[in-house]
C-alpha positions in Angstrom: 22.6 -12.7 -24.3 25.1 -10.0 -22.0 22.2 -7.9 -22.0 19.8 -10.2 -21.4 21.7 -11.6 -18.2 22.5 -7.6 -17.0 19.3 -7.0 -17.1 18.3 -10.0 -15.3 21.2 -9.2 -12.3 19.7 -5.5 -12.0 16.3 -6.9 -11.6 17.9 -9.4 -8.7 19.5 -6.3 -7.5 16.3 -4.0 -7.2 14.1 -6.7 -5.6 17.3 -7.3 -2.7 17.2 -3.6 -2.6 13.3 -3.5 -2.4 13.5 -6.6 0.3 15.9 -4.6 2.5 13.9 -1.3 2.3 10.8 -3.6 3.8 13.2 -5.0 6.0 14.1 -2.0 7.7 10.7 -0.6 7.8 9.7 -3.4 10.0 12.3 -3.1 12.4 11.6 0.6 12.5 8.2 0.2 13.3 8.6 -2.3 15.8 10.7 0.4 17.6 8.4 3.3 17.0 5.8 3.3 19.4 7.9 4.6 21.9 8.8 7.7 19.7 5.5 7.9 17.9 3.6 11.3 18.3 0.3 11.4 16.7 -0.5 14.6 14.9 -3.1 15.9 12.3 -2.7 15.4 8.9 -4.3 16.2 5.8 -4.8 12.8 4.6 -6.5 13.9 1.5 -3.6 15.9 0.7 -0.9 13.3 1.9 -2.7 10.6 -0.5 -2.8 13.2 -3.6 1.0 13.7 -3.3 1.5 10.1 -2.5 -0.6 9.1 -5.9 1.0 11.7 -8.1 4.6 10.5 -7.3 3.6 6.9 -8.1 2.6 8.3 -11.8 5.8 7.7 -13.5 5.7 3.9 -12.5 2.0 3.6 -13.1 2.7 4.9 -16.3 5.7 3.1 -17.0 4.0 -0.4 -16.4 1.0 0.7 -18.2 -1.2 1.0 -15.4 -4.3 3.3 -14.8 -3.1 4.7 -11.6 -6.7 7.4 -10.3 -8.0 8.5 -7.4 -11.5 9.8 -5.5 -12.3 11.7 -2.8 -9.4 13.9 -2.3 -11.1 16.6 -3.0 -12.6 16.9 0.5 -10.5 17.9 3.4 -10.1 15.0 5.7 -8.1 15.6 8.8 -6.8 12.3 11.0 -4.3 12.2 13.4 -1.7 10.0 12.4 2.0 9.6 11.7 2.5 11.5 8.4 5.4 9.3 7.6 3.8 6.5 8.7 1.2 7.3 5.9 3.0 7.5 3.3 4.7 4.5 4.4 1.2 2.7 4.2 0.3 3.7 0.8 3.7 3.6 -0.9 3.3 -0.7 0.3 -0.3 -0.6 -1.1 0.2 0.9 -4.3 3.1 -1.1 -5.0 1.5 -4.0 -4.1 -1.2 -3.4 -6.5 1.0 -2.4 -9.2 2.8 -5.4 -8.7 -0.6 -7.7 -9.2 -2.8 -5.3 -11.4 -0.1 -5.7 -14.4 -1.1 -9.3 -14.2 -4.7 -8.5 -16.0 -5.9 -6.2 -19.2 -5.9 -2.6 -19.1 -4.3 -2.3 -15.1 -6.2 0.0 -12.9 -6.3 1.0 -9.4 -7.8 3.5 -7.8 -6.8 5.3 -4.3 -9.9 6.4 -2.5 -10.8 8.8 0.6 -14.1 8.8 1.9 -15.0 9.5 5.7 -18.1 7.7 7.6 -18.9 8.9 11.2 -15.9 9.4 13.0 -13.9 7.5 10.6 -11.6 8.3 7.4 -11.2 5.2 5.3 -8.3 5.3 2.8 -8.8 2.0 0.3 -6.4 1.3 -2.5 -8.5 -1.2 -4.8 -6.9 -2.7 -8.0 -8.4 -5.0 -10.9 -5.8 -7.7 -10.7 -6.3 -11.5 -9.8 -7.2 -11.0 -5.8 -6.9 -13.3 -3.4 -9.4 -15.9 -1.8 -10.3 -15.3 1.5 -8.3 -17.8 3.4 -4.9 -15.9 1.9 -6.3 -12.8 2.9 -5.6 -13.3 6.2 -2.1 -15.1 6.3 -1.6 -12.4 3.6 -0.7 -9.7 6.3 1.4 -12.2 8.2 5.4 -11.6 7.3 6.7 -13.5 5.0 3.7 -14.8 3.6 2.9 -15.1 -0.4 -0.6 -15.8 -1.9 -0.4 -17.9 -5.5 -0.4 -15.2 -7.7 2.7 -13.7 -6.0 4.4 -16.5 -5.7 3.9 -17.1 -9.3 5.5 -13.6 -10.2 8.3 -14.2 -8.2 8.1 -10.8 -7.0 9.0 -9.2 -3.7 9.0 -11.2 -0.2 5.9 -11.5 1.3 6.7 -8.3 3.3 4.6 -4.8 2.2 1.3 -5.9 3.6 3.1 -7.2 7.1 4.3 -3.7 7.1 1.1 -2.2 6.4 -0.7 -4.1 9.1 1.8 -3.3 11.3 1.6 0.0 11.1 -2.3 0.1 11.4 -0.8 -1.6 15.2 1.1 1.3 15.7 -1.5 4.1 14.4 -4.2 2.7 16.5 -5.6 2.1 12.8 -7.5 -0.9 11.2 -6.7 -2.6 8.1 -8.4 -5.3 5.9 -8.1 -7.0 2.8 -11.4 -7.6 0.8 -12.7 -8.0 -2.8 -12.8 -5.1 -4.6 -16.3 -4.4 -6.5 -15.9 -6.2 -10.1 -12.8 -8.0 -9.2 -9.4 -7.5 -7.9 -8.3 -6.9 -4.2 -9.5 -4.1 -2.1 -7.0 -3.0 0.8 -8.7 -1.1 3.0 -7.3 1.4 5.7 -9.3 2.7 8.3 -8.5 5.6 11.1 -10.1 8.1 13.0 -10.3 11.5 12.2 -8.8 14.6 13.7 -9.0 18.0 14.1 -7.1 20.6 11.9 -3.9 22.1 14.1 -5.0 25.9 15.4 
């Protein structure tokens, strides 16, 4: 029973932790755009180090954590940390919802159309209807299933959104092909630095 209730008070503990993290990443980015200089980025390599760091968890949960098209150079100009920043908030997100489901999966993909790199991070979990989709990116904001998990404050894909603001970016949420949620992230591209 001790250990039962420990465990249960460090869970507590890393969701406040968590919440505060997402916290100050909002307040950041709200004052960032002063600061904010755009530079070119490797966003193929960005998202391969980004994926490869989220192994452990994906692994840990039981989750099929992949990835395509990152083995194209793909330059953007961007906010590196910015980046990271966005697809730390996806992946968790979909880590969070993918574990709902059998055999977890998501997959972080790169492709470029026109002038225009689009990074998606698409899961197999329950997804979300369209009408949440949109108050989904709003802060504070929960669809069902998240509610129901009692996970995590409503606050990752504010952040995310925001960001997109600040990046001069776009982001959607869609239906991913056979089910689950598609977040989708969409920039222009850059030139390589000389």
């Amino acid at each position: 029973q001790w250990r039962a209730q420990l465990q249960g008070i460090l869970g507590s503990q890393a969701r406040a932790s968590h919440c505060v993290d997402q916290l100050l990443a909002l307040a950041r980015a709200d004052e960032a755009r002063a600061a904010l200089q755009l530079k070119a980025v490797a966003l193929d390599e960005l998202a391969r180090d980004v994926v490869l760091r989220w192994l452990p968890r994906a692994d840990a949960v039981g989750a099929d954590l992949g990835a395509s098209g990152l083995d194209t150079p793909v330059w953007v100009r961007t906010d590196a940390l910015l980046m990271q920043g966005v697809l730390d908030n996806l992946i968790d997100n979909a880590l969070r919802y993918a574990t709902t489901g059998t055999a977890p999966r998501i997959t972080v993909a790169l492709s470029v159309q026109g002038d225009q790199a689009t990074l998606e991070v698409l899961d197999n979990g329950p997804g979300m209807p369209p009408p949440e989709r949109a108050l989904a990116l709003s802060r504070g904001v929960q669809g069902a299933d998240g509610r129901a998990l009692g996970q995590g404050a409503g606050l990752g894909l504010a952040i995310v959104q925001r960001y997109a603001q600040l990046l001069d970016a776009h982001f959607e949420l869609d239906a991913a092909p056979g089910g689950g949620l598609a977040a989708r992230f969409t920039l222009p591209l850059g030139q390589p630095a000389a």
